[in-house]
Backbone bond lengths (Angstrom), bond angles and torsions (degrees), N, CA, C in turn:
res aa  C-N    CA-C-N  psi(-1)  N-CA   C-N-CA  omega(-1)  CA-C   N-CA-C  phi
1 X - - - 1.436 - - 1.514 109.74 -
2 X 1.500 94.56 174.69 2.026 88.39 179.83 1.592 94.07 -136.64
3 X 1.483 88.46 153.92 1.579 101.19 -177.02 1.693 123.44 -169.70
4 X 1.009 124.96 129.78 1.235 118.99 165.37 1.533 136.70 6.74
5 X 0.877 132.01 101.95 1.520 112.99 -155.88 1.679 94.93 -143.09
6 X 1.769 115.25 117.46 1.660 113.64 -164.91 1.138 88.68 -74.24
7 X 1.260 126.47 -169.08 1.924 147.97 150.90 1.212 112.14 -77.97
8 X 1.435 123.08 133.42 1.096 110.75 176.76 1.749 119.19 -72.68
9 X 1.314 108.40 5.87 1.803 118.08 -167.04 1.411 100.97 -94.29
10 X 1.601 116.84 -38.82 1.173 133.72 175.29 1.393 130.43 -151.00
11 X 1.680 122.63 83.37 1.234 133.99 -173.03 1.459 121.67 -47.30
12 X 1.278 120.53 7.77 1.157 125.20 -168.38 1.263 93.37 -87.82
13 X 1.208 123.57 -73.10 1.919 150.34 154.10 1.272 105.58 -27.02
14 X 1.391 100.88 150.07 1.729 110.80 171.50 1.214 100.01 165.89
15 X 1.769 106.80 176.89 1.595 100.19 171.35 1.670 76.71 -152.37
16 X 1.355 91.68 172.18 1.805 123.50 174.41 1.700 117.80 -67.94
17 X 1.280 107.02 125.27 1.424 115.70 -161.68 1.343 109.55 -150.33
18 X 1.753 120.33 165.32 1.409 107.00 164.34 0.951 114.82 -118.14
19 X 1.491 104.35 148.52 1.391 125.11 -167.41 1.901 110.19 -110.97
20 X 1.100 109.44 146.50 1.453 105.02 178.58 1.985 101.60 -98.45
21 X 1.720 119.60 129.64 1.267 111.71 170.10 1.645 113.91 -83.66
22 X 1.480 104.28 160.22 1.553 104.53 -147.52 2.130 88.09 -138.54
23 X 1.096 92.70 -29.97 1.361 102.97 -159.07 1.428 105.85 -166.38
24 X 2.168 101.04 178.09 1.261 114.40 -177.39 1.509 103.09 -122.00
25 X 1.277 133.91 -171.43 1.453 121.83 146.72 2.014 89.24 171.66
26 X 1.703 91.75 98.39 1.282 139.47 172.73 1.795 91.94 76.90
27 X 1.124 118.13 -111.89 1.336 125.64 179.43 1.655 125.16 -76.25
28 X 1.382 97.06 -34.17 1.495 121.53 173.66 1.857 111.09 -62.25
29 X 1.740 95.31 149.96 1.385 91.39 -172.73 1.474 95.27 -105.52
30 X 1.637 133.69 -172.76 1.393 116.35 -175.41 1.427 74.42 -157.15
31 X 1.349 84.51 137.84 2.157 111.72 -173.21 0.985 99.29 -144.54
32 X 1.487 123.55 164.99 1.178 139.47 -144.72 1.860 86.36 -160.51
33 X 1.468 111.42 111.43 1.364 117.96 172.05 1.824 127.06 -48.39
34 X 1.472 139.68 139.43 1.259 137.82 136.26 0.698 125.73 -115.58
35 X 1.318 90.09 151.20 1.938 107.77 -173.70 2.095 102.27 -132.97
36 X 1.033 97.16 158.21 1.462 114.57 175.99 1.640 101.15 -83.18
37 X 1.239 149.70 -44.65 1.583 166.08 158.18 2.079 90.23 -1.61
38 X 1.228 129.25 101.65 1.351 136.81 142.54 1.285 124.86 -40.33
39 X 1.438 107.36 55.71 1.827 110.42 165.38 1.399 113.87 -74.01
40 X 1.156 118.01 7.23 2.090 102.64 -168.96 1.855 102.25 -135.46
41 X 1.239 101.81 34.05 1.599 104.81 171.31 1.610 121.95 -106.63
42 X 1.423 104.81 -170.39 2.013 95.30 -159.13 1.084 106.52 -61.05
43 X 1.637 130.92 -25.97 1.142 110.33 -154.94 1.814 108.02 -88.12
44 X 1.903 104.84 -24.93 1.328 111.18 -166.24 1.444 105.40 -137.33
45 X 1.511 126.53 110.11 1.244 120.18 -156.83 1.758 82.38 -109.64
46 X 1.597 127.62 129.51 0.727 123.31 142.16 1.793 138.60 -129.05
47 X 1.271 110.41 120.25 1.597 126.30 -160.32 1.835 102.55 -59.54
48 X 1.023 136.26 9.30 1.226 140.39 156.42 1.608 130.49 -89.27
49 X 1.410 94.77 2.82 1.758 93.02 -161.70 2.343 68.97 -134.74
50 X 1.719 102.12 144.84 1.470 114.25 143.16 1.072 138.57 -99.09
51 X 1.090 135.80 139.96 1.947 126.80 174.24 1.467 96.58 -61.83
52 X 1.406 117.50 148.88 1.404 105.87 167.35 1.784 106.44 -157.92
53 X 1.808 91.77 16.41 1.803 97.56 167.87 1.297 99.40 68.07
54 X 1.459 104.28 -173.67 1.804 116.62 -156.37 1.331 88.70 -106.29
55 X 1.415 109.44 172.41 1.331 125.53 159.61 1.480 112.81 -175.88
56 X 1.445 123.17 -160.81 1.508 114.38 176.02 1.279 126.06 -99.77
57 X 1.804 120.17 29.88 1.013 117.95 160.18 1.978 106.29 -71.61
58 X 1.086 90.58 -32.38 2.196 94.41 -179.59 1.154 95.00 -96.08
59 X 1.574 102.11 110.12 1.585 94.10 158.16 1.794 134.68 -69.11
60 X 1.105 81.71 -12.07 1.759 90.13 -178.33 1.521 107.75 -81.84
61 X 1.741 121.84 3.57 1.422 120.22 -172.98 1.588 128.71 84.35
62 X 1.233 113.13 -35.73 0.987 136.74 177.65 1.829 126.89 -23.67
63 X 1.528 119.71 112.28 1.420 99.63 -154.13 1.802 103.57 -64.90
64 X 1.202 114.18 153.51 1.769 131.81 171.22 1.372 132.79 -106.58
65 X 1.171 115.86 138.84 1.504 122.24 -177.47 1.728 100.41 -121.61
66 X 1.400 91.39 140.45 1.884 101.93 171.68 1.666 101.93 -98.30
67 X 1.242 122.76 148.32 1.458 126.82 -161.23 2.352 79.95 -119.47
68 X 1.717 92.21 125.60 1.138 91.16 -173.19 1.779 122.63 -102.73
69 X 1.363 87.61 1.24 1.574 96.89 -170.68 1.495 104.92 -93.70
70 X 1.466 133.58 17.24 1.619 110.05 172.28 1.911 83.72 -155.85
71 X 1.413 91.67 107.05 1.709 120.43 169.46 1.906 98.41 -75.53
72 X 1.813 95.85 113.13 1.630 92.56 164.11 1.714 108.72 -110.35
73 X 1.341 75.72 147.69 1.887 84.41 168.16 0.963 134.92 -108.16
74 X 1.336 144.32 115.79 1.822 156.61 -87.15 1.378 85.26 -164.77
75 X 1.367 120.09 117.13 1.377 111.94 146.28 1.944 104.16 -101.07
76 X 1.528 87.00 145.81 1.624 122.45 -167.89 1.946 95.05 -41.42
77 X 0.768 119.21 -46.61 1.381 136.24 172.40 1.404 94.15 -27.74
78 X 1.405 117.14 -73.88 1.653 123.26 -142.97 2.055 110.14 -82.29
79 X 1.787 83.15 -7.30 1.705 80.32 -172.25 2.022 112.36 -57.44
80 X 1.256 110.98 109.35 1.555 124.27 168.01 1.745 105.34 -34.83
81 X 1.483 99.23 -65.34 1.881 97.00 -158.56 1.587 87.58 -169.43
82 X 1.273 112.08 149.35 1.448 144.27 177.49 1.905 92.44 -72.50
83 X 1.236 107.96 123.80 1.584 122.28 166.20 1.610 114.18 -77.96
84 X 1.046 109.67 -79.13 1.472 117.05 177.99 1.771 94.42 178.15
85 X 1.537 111.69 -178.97 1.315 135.14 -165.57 1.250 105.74 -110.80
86 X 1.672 118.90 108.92 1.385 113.83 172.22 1.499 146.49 -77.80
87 X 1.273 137.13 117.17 1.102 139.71 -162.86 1.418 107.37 -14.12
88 X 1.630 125.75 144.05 1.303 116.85 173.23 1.814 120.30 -77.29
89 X 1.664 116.74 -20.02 1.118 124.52 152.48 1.709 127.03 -45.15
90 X 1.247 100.78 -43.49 2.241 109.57 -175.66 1.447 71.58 -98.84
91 X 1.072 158.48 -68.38 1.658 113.93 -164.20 1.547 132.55 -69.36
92 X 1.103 92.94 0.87 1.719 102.67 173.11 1.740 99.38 -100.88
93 X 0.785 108.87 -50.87 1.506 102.19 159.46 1.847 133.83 -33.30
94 X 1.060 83.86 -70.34 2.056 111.45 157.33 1.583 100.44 -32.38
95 X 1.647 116.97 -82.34 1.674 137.67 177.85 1.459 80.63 -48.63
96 X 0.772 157.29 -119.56 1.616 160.71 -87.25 1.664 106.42 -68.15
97 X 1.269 99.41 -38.54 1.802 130.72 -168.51 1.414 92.19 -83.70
98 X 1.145 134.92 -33.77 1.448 130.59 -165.76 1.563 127.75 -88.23
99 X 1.868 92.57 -42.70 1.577 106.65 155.82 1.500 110.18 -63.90
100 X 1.227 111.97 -31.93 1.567 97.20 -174.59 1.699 115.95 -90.46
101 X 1.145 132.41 -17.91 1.459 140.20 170.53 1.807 104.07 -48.85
């Protein structure tokens, strides 16, 4: 899905992005940001971001990583538009990375 998403430098600011949902917690939905940005290659491995391959949240194709260290909370209200449905493999991947963080 896509949605609003502040900065973490300044929550005031932000722009519209997709987020992968992960969870609930009471009314609120809980997503976990992607971005297209190559944090987990040879030169720069970083354990905060997952591979999770392309799909039709990027229209340009482009492979994606979910960044696992900052859980946002979405109320159902603000969701923009449905992205697409992620493989059940990169979401077990995603969960796997999350229990273990």
């Amino acid at each position: 899905m896509w949605t609003w998403v502040p900065y973490e430098e300044d929550p005031t600011q932000g722009k519209d992005r997709p987020v992968l949902l992960v969870g609930r917690d009471g009314e609120l939905l809980l997503a976990l940001m992607l971005t297209s940005r190559d944090h987990d290659n040879p030169h720069h491995r970083d354990a905060d971001y997952v591979d999770i391959g392309t799909g039709a949240w990027d229209r340009q194709g482009r492979p994606s990583e979910v960044k696992i260290d900052r859980v946002i909370r979405v109320d159902p209200q603000a969701i923009r538009r449905e992205g697409a449905v992620l493989g059940r493999q990169a979401f077990e991947r995603v969960s796997r990375a999350l229990r273990e963080a």
